[in-house]
C-alpha positions in Angstrom: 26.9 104.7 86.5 24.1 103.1 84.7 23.7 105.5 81.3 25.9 107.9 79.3 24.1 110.8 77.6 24.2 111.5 73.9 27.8 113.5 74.3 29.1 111.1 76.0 28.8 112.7 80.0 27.3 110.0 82.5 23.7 110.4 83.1 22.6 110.8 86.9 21.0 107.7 88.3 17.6 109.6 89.6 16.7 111.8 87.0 19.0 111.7 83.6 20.4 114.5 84.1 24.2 115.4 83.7 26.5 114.6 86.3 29.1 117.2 87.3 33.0 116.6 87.6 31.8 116.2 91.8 29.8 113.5 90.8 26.8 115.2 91.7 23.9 115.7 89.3 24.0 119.0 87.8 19.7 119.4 87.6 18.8 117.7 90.7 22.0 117.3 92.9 21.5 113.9 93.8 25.4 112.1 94.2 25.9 109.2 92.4 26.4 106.0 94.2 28.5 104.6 91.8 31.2 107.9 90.8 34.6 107.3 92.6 33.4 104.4 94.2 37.3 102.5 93.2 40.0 104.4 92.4 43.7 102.8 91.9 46.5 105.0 90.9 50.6 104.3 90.3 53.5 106.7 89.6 57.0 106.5 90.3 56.5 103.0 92.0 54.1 104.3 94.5 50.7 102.9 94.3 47.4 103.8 96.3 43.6 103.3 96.7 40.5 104.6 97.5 37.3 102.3 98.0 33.8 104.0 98.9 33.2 101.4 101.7 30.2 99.1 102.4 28.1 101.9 104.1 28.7 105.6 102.3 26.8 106.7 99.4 29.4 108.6 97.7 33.8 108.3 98.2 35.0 111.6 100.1 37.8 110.3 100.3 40.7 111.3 98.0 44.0 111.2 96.6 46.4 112.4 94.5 50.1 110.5 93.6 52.9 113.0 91.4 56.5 112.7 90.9 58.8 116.0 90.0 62.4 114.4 89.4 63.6 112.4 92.0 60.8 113.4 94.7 57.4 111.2 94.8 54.6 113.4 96.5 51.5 111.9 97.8 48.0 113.7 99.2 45.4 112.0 100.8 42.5 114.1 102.3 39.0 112.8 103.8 35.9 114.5 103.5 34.5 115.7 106.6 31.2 114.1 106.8 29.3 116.9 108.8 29.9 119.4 105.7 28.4 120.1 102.4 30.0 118.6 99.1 32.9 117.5 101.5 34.0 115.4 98.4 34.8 118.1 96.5 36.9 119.7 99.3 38.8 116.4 99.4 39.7 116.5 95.6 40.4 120.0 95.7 42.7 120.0 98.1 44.7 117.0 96.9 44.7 118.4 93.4 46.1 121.9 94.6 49.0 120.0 96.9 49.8 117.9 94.8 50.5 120.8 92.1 52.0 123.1 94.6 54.5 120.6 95.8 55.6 119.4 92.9 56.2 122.7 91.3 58.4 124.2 94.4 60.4 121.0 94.6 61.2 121.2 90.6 62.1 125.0 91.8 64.6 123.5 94.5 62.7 124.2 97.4 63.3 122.5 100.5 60.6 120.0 101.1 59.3 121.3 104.5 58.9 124.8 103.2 57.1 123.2 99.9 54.7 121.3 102.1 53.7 124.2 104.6 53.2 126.3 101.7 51.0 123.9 99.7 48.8 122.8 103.0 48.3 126.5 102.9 47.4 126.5 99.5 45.1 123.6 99.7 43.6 125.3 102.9 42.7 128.8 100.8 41.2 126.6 98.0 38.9 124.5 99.9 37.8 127.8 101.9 36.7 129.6 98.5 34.2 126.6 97.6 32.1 128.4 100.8 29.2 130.1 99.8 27.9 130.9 103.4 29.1 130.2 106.9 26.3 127.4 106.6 27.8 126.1 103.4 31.4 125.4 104.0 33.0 122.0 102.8 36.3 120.8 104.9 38.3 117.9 104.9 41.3 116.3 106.3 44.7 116.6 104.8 47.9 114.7 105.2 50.7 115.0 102.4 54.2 113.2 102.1 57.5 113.8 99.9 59.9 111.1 99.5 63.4 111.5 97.7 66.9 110.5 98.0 67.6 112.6 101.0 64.7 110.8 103.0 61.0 111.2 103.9 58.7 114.2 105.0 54.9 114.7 105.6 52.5 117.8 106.8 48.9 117.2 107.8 46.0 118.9 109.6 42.9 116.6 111.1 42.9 112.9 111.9 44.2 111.4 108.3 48.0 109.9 109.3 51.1 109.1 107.8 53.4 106.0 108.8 57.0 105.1 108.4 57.1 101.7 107.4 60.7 100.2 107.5 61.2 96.6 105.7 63.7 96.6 108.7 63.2 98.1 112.0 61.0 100.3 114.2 57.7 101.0 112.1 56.5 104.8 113.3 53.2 106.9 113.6 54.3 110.0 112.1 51.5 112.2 113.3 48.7 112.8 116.0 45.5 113.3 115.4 44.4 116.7 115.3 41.3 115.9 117.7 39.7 116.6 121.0 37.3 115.2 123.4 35.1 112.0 121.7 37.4 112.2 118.8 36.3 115.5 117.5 38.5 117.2 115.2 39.9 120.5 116.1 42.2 120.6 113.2 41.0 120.9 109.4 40.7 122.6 105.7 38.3 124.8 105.1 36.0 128.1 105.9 35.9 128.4 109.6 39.1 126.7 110.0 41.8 129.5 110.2 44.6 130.0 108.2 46.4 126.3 108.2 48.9 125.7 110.8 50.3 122.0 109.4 52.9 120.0 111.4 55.6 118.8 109.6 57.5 115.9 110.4 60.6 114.2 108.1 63.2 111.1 108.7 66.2 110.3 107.1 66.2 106.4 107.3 69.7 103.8 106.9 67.1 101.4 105.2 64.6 101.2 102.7 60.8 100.9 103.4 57.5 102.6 102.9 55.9 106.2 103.8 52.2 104.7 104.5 49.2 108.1 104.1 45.7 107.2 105.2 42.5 107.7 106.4 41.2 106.6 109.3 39.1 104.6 107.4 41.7 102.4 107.2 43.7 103.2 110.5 40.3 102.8 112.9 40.8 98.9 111.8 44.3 98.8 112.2 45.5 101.1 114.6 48.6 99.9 115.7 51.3 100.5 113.5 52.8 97.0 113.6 49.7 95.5 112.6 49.5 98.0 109.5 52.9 97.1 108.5 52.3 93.2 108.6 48.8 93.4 106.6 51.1 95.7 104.0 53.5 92.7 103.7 50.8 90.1 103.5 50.0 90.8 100.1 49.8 87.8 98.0 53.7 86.7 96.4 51.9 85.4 93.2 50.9 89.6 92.4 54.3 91.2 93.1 53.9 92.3 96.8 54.2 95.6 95.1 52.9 98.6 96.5 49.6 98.6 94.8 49.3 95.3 95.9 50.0 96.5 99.7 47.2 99.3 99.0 44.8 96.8 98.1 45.6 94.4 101.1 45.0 96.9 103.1 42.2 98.6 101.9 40.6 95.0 101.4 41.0 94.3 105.1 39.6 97.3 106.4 36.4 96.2 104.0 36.5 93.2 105.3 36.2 94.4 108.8 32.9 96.0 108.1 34.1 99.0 105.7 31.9 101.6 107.8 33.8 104.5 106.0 35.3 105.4 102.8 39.3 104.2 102.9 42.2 105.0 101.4 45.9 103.3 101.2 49.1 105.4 99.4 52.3 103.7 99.4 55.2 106.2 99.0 58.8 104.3 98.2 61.8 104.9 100.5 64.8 104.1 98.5 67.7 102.5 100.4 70.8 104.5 99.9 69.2 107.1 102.0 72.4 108.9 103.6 72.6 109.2 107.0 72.7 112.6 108.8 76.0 113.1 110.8 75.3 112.5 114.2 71.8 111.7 113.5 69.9 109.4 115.2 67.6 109.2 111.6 64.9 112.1 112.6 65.0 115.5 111.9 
């Protein structure tokens, strides 16, 4: 943003006015271009980010990237465009997950129980920001927990998660949550229902990567091969690290025209994942 105010709060581009934790203006509601517009964050050596894109005014795209002991959780949610203030749905809902599941899995919770209850969670949030039926933000939602028993993710809507092996048979995780022309039929938010999320979980022989995004990203590289090999591309001289990865990603789908806001999380796999007896790897 262009000016800070006497206090210190960033100054809305239009008007002067304050601009509010959404990144709207507080007086004249205008969203400022510039608020969110780059985000990169690391934990627990995971990495993700979130770019605005080449054609949206504001990023309704968000994440959020925890660790509670051993587990690394990651949220990723996209702002349905049709809806009001869907941004602020998006960073609700990532924020409340991404509490929710780290607090049950400190508690010893099993992870598939922790992530239907925190999609849940998320789901009731993002429905209380409605003030009218008119007035309801949404967004997508796709979370994943990765530990030393192996990998799980929940989502509702069209954002995925992949399983991205450094050996082996890469995986698409979920399916979409649309309909006829790609319309969703699955999301958070008033109108939506009480949150039904599908939970899927693997417990892998070898190391790799638990891939969340949105199809910011996924519409330029939809086959999960192609994701995997972009991932890997990331230049030697920075680490090939998961950040890294993120931005390789995220940088191609820009690239490629960057028509939407996108968003890359790397969640790591470690290798001395146990195998289940008489498991084939999927539970």
């Amino acid at each position: 943003m262009d000016g800070l105010q006497g206090g210190g709060a960033p100054a809305c581009e239009r008007c002067g006015g304050t601009v509010a934790p959404d990144g709207r203006c507080w007086d004249c509601g205008l969203a400022q271009p510039a608020f969110r517009s780059r985000v990169e964050v690391t934990a627990g050596g995971a990495a993700g980010v979130s770019d605005r894109g080449k054609r949206r005014e504001v990023n309704a795209d968000a994440m959020a990237l925890t660790t509670a002991g051993a587990w690394t959780i990651g949220v990723v949610c996209d702002g349905v465009s049709m809806s009001p203030r869907s941004e602020r749905a998006a960073r609700l809902a990532a924020e409340v997950a991404s509490d929710a599941l780290a607090s049950a899995l400190r508690s010893g919770t099993v992870p598939e129980v922790a992530l239907e209850d925190a999609t849940r969670r998320a789901g009731r949030a993002v429905a209380a920001l409605a003030v009218s039926p008119g007035e309801a933000p949404a967004c997508t939602f796709v979370a994943g927990v990765t530990g030393p028993e192996g990998l799980w993710c929940a989502w509702i809507g069209d954002s995925r998660a992949y399983w991205l092996p450094d050996e082996g048979l890469a995986l698409a995780l979920t399916e979409d949550d649309t309909g006829e022309l790609d319309a969703l039929t699955g999301w958070l938010g008033a109108g939506s229902g009480e949150p039904a999320p599908r939970v899927r979980s693997r417990r892998p022989t070898v190391p790799g990567r638990l891939l969340l995004c949105t199809d910011g990203l996924w519409r330029y590289l939809p086959g999960v091969e192609a994701l995997r090999d972009r991932s890997a591309a990331a230049p030697a001289s920075a680490g090939g690290g998961p950040l890294e990865s993120a931005r390789s990603l995220v940088g191609y789908a820009l690239d490629s025209g960057g028509h939407d806001n996108v968003t890359a999380l790397f969640l790591p796999v470690p290798a001395d994942v146990p195998p289940r007896a008489g498991s084939a790897g999927e539970v």
